[in-house]
N, C-alpha and C positions, 0 to 999 in steps of 0.2 A: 504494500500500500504506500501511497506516496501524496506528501503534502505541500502545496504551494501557501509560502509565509506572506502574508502581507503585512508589515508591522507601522504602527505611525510613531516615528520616535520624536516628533513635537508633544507625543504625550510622555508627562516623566518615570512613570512607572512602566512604560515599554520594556529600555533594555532589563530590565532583572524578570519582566513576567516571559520576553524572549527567551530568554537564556533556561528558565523553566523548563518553558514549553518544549524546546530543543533536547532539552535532559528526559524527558516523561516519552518524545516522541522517540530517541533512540533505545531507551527503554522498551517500549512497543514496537519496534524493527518495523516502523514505521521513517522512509526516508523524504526529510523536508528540500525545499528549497523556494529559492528567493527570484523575486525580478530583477531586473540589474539594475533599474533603478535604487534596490534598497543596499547594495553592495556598500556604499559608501556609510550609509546610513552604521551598519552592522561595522564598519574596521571604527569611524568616528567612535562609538559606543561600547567599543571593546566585546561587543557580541564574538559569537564563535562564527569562522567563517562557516559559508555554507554554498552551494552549487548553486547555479542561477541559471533561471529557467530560459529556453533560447531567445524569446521575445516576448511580446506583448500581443503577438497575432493569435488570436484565438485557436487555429488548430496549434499553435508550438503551445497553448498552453493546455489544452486538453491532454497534449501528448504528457507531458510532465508533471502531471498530477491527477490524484482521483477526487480528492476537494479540496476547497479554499481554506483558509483559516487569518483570518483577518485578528489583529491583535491593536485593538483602540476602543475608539467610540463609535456612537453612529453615524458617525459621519465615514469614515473609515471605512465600516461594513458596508455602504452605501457603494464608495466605490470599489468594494473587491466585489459587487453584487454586480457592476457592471462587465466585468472581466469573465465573474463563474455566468451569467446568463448568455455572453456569443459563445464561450466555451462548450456551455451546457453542461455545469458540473456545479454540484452542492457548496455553498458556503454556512462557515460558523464563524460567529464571532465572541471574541475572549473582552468584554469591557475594562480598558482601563480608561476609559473616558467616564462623563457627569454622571448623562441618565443611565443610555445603553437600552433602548428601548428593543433592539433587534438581536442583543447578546444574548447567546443560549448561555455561555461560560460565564462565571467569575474567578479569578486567579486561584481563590481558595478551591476551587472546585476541578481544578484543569485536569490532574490524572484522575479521577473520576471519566467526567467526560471523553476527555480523549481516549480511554481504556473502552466505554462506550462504541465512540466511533471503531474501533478495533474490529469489535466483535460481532460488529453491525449492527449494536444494538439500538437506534433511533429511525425514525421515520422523515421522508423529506416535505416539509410543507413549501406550493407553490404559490408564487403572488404577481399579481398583474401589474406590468408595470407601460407606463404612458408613452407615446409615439407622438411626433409632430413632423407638419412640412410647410412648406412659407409658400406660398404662391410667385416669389421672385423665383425667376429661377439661380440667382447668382448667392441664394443661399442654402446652404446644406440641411439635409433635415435631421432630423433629434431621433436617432431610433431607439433608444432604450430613457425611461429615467424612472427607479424604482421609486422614487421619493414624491417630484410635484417638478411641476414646467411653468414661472412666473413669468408675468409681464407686468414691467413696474416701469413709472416715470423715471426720467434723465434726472440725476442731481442738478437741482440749482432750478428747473422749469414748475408752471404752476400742474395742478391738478390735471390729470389726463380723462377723455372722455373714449368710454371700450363703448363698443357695439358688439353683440355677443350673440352669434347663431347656433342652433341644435339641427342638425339632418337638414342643412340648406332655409331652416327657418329662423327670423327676429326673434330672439327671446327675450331680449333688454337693451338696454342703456346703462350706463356705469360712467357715473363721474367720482372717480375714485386717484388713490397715489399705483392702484396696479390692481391685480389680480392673478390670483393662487388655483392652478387647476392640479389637485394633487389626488393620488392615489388610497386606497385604505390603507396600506401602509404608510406614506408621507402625510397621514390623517392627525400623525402625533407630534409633527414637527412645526414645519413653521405656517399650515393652517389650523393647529389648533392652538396657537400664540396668537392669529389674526381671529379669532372666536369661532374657526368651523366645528362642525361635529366631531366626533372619533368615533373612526368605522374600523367594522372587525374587518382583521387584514385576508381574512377566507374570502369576503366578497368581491364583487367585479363589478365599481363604482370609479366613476369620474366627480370628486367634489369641484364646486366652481365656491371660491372664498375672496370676498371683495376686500382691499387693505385699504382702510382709513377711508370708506364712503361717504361721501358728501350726501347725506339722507339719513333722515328718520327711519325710513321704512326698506332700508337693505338688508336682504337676509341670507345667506349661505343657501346654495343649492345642491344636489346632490342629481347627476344622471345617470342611467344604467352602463356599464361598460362599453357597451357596444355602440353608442351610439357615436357621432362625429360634428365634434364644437369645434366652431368658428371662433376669433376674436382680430376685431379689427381696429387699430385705434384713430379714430377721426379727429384728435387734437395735433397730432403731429408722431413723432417718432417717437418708440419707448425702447429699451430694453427686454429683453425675452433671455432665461435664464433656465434650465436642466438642472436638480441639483445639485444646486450649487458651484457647479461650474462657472469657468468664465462666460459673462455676458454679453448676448451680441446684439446689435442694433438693429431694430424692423423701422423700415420707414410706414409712415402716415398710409401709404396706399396701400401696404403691403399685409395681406391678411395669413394668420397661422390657421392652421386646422390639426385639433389633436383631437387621440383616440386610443385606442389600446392597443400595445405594442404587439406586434407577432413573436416579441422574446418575452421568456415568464424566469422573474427568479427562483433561484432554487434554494430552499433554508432547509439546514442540518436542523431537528426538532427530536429533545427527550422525552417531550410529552408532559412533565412534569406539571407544569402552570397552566392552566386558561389564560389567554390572553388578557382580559380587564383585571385577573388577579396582578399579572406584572404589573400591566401599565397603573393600577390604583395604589398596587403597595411601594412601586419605584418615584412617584409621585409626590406621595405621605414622604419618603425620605428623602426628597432631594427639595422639596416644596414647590 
């Protein structure tokens, strides 16, 4: 069995939960390895060296492992979740990051779990993640983003106004600073800081979540998966953003249209928790 490391050493409890991990997986003749981007990362840190995987191209990374193992926060998991979904190979993640709303692991628990994974013992839960494309053509489209796909005003301009279609229909106006079209999974991140719902991450839902609405009577919407939303902004240019990724610039004319991706994440799962027990009890402790 063979595990590709994805580690964020901006967090500081990285290299010593690495160094763990590395010790538990040689233990389980289970063999890791890294991207080459983390090479550096791992000598700066006094990590143990480790093989590096041949690229970043989806089949060299299928070849080189049988799952992810992502070691941070959720942000972190987010994007080894981009890598295991064109791969098509399971990821876990070890929280040394705040909440860790998408960590199966905690440090304390790691030869547990990983002994787990060993013996096969878990099951994979699958999640939908969002797709877009621009109508320009001189802009690339967004195929995966497990989190939420934002469209927010240029720093420094006033209020933006969205025009917002469902299956080729007007569904609203939006004079707002942006808008959050996020996934059940990205349900916990930065739409439900902007007041959306949290949906369980088993469904296959499109949240639409207005930021900072100019209105009394704006309300968070929720559409079925399948369906295919428009947003167009008629004040001018705004930014359009993938989690958290860098942001790129749609002009005024230029309308997106998203929808659910043809890639589905794949999560390492023990079973142990219902999901609103995490997310209530991680919640209560982190406030």
């Amino acid at each position: 069995m063979r595990a590709l490391l994805i580690p964020n050493f901006t967090k500081e409890r990285t290299p010593r939960v690495l160094g763990e991990v590395c010790r538990i997986l040689a233990d389980l003749d289970i063999a890791a390895a890294v991207l080459p981007e983390a090479r550096q990362g791992l000598a700066a840190h006094g990590c143990p060296a480790l093989p590096v995987c041949g690229g970043t191209d989806p089949r060299e990374i299928a070849d080189c492992c049988d799952f992810i193992l992502s070691i941070g926060g959720d942000g972190t998991i987010i994007h080894s979740a981009h890598f295991a979904a064109l791969a098509d190979r399971p990821v876990v993640g070890v929280n040394v990051g705040r909440l860790g709303f998408l960590a199966q692991l905690e440090p304390d628990r790691l030869e547990e779990g990983l002994s787990r994974i060993r013996r096969g013992d878990y099951s994979i839960e699958e999640r939908m993640a969002l797709a877009a494309r621009f109508d320009a053509e001189e802009m690339a489209p967004i195929p995966f983003a497990i989190n939420d796909i934002v469209a927010f005003k240029a720093p420094g301009t006033n209020i933006a106004e969205f025009e917002i279609h469902c299956n080729g229909r007007l569904i609203d106006r939006y004079a707002a600073d942006g808008i959050i079209f996020c996934t059940p999974t990205g349900s916990t991140a930065y739409g439900l800081a902007a007041g959306g719902p949290v949906i369980d991450p088993s469904l296959s839902t499109i949240s639409l979540v207005p930021i900072c609405p100019h209105s009394m009577a704006t309300r968070p919407l929720i559409f079925a998966g399948d369906k295919a939303i428009s947003l167009r902004c008629t004040s001018g240019a705004v930014q359009v953003q993938a989690d958290g990724r860098s942001p790129v610039l749609m002009g005024g004319s230029t309308m997106i249209t998203l929808g659910r991706s043809a890639l589905r994440a794949k999560f390492i799962s023990f079973n142990e928790y219902e999901f609103f027990e995490i997310l209530t009890t991680k919640i209560k402790q982190k406030g």
